[in-house]
ROMIBA-37085 format. One record per residue: residue number from 1; residue in one letter; x, y, z of N, C-alpha, C, O in turn. Coordinates in Angstrom, 1 decimal. Layout:
N
+-----+-----+--------+--------+--------+--------+--------+--------+--------+--------+--------+--------+--------+--------+
!   n ! res !     nX !     nY !     nZ !    caX !    caY !    caZ !     cX !     cY !     cZ !     oX !     oY !     oZ !
+-----+-----+--------+--------+--------+--------+--------+--------+--------+--------+--------+--------+--------+--------+
! NUM !   A !      X !      Y !      Z !      X !      Y !      Z !      X !      Y !      Z !      X !      Y !      Z !
...
+-----+-----+--------+--------+--------+--------+--------+--------+--------+--------+--------+--------+--------+--------+
This chain:
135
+-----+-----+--------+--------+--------+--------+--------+--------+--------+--------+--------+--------+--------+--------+
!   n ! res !     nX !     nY !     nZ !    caX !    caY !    caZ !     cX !     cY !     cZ !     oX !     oY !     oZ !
+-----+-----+--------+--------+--------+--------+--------+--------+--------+--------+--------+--------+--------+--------+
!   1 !   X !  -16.8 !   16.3 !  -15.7 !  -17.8 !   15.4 !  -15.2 !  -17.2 !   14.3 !  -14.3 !  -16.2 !   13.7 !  -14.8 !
!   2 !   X !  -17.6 !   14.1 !  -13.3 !  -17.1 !   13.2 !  -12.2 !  -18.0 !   11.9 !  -12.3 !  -19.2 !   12.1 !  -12.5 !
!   3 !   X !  -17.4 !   10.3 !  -12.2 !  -18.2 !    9.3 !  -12.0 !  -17.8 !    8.8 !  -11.1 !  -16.8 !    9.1 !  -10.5 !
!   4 !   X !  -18.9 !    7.7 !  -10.9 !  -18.9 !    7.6 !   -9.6 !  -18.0 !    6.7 !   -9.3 !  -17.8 !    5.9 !  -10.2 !
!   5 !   X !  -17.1 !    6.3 !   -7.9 !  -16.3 !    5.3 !   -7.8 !  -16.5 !    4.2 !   -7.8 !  -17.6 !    4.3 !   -7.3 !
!   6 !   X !  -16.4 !    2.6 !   -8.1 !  -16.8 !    1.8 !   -8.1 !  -15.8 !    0.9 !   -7.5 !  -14.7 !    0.7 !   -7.8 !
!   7 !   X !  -16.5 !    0.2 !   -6.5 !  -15.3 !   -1.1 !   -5.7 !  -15.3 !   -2.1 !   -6.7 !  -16.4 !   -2.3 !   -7.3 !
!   8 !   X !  -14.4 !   -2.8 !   -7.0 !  -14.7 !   -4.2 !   -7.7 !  -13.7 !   -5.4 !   -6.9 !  -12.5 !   -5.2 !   -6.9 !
!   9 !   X !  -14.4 !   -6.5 !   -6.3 !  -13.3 !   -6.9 !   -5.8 !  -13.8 !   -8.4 !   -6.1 !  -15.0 !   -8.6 !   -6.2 !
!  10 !   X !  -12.8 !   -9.3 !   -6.3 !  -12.9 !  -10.9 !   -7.3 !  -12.4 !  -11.3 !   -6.4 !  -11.3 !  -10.9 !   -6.0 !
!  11 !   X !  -13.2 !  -12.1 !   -5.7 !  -13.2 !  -13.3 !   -4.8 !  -12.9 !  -14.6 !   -5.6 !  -13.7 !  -15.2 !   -6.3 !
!  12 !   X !  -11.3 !  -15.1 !   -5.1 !  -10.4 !  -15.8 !   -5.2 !  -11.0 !  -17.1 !   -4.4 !  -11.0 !  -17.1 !   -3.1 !
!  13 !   X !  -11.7 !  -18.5 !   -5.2 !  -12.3 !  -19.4 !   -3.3 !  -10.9 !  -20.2 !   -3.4 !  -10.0 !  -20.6 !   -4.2 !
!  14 !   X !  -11.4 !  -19.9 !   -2.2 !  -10.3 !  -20.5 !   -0.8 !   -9.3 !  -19.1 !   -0.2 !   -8.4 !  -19.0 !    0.6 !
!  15 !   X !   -9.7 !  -18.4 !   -0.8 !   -8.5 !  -16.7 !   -0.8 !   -7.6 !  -16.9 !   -1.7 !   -7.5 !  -17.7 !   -2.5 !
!  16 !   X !   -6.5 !  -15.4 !   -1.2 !   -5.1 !  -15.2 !   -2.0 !   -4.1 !  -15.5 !   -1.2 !   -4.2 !  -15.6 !    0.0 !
!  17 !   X !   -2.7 !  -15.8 !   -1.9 !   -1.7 !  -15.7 !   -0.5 !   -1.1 !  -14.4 !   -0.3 !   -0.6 !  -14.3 !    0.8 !
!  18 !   X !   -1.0 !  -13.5 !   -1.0 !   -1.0 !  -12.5 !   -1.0 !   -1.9 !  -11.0 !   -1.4 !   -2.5 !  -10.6 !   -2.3 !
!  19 !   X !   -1.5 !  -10.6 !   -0.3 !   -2.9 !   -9.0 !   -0.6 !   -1.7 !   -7.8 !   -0.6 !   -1.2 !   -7.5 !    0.5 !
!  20 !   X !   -1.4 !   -7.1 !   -1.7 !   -0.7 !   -5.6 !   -1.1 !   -1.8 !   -4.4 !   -1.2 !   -2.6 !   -4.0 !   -2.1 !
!  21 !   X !   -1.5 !   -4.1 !   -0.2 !   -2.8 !   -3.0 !    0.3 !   -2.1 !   -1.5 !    0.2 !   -1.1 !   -1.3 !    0.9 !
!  22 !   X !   -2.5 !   -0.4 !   -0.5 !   -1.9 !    0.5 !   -0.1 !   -3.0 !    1.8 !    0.7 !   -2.6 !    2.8 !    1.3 !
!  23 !   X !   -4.3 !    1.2 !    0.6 !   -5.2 !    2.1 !    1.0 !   -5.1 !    2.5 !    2.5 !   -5.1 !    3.7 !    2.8 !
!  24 !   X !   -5.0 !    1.5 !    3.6 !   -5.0 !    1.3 !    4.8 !   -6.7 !    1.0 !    5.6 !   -7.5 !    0.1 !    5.4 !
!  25 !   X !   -6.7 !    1.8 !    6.4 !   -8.1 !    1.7 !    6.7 !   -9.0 !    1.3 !    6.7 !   -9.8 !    0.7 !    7.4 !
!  26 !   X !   -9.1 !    2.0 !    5.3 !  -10.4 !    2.0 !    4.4 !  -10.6 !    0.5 !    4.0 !  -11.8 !    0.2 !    3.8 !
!  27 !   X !   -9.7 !   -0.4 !    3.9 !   -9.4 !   -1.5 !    2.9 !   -8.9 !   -2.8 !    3.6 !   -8.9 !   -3.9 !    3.1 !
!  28 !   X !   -8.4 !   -2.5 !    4.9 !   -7.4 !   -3.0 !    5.6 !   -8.2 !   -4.4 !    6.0 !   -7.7 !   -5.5 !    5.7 !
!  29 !   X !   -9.4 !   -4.4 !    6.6 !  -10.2 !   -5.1 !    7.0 !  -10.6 !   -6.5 !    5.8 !  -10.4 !   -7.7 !    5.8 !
!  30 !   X !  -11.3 !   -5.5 !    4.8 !  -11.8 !   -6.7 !    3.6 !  -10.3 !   -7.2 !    2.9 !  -10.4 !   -8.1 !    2.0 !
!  31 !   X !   -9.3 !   -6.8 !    3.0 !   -7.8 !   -7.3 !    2.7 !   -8.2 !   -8.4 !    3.4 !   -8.8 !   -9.3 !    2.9 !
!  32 !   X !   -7.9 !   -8.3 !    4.7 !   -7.3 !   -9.3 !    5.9 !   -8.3 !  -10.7 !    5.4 !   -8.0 !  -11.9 !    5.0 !
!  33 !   X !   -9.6 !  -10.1 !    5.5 !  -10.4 !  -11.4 !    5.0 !  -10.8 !  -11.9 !    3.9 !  -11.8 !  -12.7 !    3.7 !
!  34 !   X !  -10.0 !  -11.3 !    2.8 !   -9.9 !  -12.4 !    1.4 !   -8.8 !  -13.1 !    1.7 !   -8.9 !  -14.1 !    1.1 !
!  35 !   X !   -7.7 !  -13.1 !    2.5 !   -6.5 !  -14.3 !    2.4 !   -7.1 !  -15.5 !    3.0 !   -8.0 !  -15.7 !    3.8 !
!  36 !   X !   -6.2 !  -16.2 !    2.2 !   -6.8 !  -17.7 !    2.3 !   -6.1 !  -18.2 !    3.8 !   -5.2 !  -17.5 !    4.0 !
!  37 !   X !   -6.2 !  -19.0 !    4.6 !   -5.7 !  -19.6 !    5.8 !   -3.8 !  -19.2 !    4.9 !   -3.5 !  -19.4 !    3.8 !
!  38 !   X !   -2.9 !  -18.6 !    6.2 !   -1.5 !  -18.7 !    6.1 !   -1.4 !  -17.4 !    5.3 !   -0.3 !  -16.9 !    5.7 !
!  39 !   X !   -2.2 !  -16.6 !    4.3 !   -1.6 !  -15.8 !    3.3 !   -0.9 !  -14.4 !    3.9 !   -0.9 !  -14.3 !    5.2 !
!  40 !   X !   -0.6 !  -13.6 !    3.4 !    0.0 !  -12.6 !    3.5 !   -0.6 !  -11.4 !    2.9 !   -1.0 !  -11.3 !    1.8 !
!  41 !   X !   -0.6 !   -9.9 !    4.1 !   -1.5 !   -8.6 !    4.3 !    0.3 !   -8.2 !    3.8 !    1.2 !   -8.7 !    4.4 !
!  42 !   X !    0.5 !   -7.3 !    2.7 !    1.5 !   -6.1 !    2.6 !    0.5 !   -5.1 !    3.2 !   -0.7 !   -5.1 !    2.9 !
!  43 !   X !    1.0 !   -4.4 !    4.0 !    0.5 !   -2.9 !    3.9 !    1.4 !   -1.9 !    3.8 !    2.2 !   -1.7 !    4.7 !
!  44 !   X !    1.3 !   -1.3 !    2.7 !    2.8 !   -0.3 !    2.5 !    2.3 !    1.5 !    2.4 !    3.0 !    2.3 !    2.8 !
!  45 !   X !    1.4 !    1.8 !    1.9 !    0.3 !    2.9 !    2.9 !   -0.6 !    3.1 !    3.3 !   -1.5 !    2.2 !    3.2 !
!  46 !   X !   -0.9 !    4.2 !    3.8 !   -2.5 !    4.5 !    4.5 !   -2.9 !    5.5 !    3.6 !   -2.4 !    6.6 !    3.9 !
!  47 !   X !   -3.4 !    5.5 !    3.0 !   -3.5 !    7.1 !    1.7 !   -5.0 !    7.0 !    1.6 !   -5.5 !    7.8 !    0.9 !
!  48 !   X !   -5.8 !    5.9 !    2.2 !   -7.0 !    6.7 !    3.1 !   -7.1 !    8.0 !    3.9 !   -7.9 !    9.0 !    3.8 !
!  49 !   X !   -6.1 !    7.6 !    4.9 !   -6.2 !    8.2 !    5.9 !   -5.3 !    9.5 !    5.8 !   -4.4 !    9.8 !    6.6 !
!  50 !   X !   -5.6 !   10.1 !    4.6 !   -5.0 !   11.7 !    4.7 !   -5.7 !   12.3 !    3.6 !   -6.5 !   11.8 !    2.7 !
!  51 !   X !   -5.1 !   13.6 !    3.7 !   -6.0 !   14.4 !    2.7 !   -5.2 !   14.9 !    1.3 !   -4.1 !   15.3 !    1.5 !
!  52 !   X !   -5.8 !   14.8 !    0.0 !   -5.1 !   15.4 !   -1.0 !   -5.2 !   16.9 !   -1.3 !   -5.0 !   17.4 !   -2.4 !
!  53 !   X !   -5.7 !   17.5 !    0.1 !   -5.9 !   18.7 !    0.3 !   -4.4 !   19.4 !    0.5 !   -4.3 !   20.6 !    0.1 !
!  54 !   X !   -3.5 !   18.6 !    1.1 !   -2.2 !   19.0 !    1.9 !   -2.7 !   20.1 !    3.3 !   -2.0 !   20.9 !    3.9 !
!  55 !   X !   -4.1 !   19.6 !    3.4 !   -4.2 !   20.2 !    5.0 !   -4.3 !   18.7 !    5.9 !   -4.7 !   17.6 !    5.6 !
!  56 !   X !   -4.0 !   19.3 !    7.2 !   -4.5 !   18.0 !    8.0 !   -5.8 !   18.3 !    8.6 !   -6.0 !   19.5 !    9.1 !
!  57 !   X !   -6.9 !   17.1 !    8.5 !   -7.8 !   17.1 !    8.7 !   -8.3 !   15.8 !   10.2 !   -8.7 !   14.6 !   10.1 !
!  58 !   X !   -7.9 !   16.6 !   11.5 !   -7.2 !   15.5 !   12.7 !   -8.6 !   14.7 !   13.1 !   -8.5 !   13.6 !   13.5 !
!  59 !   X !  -10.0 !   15.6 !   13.1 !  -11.1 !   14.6 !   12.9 !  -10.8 !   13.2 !   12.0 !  -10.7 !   12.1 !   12.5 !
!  60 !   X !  -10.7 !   13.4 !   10.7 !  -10.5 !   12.2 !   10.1 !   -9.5 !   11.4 !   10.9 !   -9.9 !   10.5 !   11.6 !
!  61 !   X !   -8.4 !   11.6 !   10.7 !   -7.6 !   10.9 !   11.1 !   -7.8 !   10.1 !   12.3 !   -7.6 !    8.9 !   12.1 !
!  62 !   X !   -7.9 !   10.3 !   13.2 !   -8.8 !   10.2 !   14.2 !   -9.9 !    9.2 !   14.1 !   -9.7 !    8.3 !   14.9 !
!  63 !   X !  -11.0 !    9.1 !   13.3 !  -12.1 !    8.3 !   12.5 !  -11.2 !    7.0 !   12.0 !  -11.4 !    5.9 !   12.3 !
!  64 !   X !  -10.0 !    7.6 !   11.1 !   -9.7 !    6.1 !   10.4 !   -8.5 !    5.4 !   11.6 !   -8.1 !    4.2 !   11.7 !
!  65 !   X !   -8.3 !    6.0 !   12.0 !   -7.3 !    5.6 !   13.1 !   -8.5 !    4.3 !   13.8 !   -8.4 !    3.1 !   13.8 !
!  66 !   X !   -9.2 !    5.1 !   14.3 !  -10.0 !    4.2 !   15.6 !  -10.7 !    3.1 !   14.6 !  -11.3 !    2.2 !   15.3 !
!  67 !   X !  -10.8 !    3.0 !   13.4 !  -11.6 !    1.9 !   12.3 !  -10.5 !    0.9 !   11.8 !  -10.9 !   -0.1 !   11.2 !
!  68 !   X !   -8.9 !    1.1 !   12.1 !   -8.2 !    0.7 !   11.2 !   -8.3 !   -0.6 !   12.3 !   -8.6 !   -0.4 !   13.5 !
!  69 !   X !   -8.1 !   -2.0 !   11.6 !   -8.3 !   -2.6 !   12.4 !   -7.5 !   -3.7 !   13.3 !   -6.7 !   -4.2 !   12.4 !
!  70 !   X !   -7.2 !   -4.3 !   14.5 !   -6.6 !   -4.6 !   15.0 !   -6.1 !   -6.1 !   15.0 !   -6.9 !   -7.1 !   15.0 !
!  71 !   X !   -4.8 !   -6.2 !   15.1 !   -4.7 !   -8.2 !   15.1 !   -3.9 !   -8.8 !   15.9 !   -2.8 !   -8.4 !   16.0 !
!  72 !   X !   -4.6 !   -9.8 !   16.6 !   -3.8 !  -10.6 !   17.7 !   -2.3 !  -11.7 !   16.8 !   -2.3 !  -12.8 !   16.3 !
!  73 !   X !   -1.3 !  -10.9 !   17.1 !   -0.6 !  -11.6 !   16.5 !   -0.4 !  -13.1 !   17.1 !    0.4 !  -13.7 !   16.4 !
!  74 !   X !   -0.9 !  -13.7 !   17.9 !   -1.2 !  -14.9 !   18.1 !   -2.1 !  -15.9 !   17.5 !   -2.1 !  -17.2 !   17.6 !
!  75 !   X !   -3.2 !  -15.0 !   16.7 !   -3.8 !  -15.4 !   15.7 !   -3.7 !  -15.7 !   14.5 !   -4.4 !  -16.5 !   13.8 !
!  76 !   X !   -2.6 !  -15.0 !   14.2 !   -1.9 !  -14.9 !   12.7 !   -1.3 !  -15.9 !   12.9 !   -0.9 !  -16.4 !   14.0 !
!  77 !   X !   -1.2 !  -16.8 !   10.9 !   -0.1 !  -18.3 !   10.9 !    0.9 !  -17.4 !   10.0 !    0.7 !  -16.7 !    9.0 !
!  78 !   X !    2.2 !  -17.8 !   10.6 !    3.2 !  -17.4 !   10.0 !    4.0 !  -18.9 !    8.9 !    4.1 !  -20.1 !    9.2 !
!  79 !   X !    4.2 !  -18.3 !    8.2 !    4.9 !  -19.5 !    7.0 !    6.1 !  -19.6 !    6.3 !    6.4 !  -19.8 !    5.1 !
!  80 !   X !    6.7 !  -19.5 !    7.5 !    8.5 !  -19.9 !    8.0 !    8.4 !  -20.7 !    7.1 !    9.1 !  -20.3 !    6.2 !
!  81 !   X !    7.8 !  -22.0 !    6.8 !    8.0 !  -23.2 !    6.7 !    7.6 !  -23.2 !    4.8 !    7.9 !  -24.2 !    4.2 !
!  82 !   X !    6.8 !  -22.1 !    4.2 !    6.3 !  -22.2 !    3.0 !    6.9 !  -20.9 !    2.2 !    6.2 !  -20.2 !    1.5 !
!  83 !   X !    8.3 !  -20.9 !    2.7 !    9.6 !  -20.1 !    1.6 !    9.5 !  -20.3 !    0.4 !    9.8 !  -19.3 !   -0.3 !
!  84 !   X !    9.3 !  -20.9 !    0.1 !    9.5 !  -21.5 !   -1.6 !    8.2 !  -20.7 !   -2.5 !    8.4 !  -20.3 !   -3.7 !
!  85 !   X !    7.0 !  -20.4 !   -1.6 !    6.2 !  -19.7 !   -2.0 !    6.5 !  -18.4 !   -2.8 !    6.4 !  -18.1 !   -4.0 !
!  86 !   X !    7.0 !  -17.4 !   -1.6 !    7.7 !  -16.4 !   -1.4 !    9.1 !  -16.3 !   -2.4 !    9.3 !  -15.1 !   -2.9 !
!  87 !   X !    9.9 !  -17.3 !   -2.8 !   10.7 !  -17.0 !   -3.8 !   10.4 !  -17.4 !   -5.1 !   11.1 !  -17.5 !   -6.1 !
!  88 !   X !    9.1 !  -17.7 !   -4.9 !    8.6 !  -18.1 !   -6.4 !    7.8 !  -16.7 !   -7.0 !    7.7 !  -16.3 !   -8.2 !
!  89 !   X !    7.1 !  -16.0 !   -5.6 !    6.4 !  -14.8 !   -6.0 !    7.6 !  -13.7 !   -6.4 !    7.4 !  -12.9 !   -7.3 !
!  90 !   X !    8.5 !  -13.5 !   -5.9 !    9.7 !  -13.1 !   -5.9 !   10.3 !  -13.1 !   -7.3 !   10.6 !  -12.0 !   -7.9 !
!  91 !   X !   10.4 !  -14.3 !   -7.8 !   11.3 !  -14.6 !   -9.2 !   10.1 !  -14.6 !  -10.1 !   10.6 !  -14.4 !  -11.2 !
!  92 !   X !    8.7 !  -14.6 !  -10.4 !    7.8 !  -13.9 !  -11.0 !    7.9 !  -12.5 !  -11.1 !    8.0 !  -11.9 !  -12.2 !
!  93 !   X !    7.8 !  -11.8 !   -9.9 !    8.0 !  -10.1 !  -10.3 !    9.6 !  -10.0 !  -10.2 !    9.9 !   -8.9 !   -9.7 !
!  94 !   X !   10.5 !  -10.5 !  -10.4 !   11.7 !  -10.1 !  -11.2 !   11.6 !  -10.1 !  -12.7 !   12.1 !   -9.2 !  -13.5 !
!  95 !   X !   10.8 !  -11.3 !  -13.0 !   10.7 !  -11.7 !  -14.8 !   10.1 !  -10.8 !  -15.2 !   10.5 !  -10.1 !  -16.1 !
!  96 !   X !    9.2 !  -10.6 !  -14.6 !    7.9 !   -9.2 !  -14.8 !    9.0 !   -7.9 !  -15.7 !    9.2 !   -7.3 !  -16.8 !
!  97 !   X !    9.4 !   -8.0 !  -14.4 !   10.7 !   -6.4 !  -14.1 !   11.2 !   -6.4 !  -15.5 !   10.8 !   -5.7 !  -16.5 !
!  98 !   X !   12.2 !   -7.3 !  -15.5 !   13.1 !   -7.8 !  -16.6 !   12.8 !   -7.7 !  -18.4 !   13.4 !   -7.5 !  -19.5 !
!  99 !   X !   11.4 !   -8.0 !  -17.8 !   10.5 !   -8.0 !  -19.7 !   10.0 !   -6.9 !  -19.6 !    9.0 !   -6.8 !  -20.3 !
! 100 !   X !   10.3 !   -5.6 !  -18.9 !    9.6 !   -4.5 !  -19.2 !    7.8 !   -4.7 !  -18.5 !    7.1 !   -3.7 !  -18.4 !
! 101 !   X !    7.6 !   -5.3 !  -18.2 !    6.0 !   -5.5 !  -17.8 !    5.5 !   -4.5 !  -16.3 !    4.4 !   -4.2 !  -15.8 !
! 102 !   X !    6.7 !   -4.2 !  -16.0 !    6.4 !   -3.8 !  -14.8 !    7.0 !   -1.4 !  -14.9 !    8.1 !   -1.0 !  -14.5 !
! 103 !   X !    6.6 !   -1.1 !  -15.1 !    6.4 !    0.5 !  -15.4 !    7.8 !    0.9 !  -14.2 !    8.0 !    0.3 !  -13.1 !
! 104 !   X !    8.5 !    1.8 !  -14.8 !    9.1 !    1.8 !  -13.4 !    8.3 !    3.3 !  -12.9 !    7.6 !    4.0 !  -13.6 !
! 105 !   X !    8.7 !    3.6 !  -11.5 !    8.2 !    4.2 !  -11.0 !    8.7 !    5.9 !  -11.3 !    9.9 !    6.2 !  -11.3 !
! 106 !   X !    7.6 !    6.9 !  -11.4 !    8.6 !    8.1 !  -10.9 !    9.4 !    8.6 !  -10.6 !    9.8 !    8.0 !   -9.5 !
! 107 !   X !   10.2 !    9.4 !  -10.8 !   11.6 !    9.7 !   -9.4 !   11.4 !   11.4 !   -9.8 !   11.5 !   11.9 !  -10.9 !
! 108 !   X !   11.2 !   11.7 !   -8.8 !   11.1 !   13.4 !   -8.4 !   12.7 !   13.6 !   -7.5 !   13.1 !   13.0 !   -6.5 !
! 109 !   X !   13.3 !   14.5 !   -8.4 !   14.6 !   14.9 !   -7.5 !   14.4 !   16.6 !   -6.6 !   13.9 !   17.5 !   -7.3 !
! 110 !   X !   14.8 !   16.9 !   -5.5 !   14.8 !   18.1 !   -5.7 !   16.5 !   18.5 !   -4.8 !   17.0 !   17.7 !   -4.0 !
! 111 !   X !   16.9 !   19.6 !   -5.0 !   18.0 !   20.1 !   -4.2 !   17.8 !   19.9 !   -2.6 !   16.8 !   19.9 !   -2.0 !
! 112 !   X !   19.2 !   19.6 !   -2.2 !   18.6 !   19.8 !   -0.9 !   18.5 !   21.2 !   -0.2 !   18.3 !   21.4 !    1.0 !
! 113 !   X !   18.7 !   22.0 !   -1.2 !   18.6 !   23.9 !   -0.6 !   16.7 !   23.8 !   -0.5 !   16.0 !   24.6 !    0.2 !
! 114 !   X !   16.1 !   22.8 !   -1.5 !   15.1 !   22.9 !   -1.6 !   14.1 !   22.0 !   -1.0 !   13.0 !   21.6 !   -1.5 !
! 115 !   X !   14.5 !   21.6 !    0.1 !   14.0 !   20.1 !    0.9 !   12.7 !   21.0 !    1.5 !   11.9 !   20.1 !    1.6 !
! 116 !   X !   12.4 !   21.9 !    1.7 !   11.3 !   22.4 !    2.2 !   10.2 !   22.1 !    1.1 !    9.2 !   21.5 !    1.5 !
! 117 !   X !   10.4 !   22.4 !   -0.5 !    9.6 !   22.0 !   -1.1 !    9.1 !   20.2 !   -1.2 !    8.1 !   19.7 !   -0.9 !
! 118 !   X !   10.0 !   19.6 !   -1.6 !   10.0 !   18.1 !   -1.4 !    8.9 !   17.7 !   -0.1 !    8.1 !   16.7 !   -0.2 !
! 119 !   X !    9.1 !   18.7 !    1.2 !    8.8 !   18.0 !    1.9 !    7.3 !   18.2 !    1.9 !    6.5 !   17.4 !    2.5 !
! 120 !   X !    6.7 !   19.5 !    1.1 !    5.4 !   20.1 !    0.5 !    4.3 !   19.0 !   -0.2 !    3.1 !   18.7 !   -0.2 !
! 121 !   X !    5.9 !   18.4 !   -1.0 !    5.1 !   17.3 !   -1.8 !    4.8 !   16.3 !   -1.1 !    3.6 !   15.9 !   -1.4 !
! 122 !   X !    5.3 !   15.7 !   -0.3 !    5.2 !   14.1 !    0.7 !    4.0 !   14.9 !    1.0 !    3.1 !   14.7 !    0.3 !
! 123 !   X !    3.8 !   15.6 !    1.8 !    2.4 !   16.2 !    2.7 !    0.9 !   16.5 !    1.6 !   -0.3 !   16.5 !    1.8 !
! 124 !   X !    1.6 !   16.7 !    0.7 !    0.0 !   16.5 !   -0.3 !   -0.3 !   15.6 !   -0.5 !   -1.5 !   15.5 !   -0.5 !
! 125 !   X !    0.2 !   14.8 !   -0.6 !   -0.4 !   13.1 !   -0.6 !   -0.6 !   13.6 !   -2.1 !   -1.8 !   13.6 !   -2.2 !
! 126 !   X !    0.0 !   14.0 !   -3.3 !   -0.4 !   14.3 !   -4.9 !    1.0 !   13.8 !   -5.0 !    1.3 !   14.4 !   -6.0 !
! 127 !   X !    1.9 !   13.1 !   -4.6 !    3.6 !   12.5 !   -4.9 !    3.3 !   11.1 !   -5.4 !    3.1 !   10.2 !   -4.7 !
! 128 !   X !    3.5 !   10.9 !   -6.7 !    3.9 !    9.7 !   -7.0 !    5.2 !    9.4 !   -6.9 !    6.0 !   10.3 !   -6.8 !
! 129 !   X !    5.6 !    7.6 !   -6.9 !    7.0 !    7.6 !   -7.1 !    7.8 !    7.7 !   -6.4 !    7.3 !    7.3 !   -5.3 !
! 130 !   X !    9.0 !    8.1 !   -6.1 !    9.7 !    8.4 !   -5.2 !   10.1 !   10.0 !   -5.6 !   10.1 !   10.4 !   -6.8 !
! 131 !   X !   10.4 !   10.8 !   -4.2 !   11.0 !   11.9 !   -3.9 !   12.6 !   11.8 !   -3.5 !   13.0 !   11.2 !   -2.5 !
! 132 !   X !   13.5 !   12.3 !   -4.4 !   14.8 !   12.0 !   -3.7 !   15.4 !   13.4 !   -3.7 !   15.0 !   14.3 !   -4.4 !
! 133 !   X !   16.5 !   13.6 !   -2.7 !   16.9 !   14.8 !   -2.1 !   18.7 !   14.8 !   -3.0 !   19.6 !   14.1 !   -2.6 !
! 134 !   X !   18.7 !   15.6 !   -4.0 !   20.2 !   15.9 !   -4.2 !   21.2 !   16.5 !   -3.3 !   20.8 !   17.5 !   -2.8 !
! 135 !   X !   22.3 !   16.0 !   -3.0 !   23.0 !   16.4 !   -1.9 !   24.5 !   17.1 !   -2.7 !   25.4 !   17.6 !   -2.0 !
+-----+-----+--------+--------+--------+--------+--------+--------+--------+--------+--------+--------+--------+--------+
């Protein structure tokens, strides 16, 4: 039985200073505009914009390409000046780390006789974790 997806997103007033985004595209947009003036867009994937089919589907891609959306870096405030922020978010997810609070991630090893398979996996977009190549 399949349900249905649901967005939920908690609107922070004034915004966040930080957003990590891994969806891309799809998300990239309503990211950008919950930060508060100065905050910070991570984007570390697009896992919108592919298929867990392990086929490529270049219509889509294509679609989320031309949607993803664009920024005048002259627009953007950069916060050279509000470091302290940044090593306070920093030394929170170390403590995190440290007390166990934070899961570690996956680790998929495979030979490197077997790098064709590994590379099977990155293309399904079904890879948690990291992929690492034995040498």
């Amino acid at each position: 039985m399949s349900y249905p997806r649901k967005r939920i997103i908690v609107q922070k007033p004034g915004g966040y200073d930080l957003i990590l985004d891994a969806n891309g595209a799809s998300t990239l947009r309503r990211s950008y505009h919950h930060l508060k003036p100065g905050g910070r867009l991570l984007i570390y994937g697009f896992a919108s914009m592919f298929s867990y089919s392990g086929r490529k589907n270049l219509p889509k891609l294509i679609w989320y390409y031309l949607r993803t959306p664009r920024f005048n870096p002259f627009d953007l405030i950069y916060l050279f000046e509000r470091i302290e922020l940044f090593h306070q978010i920093m030394a929170d997810l170390l403590k995190c780390d440290s007390e166990g609070l934070i899961p570690p991630m996956p680790v998929t090893t495979f030979l490197f006789e077997d790098v064709v398979s590994a590379h099977r996996a990155i293309e399904s977009g079904k890879s948690v974790g990291k992929l690492v190549l034995v040498i």
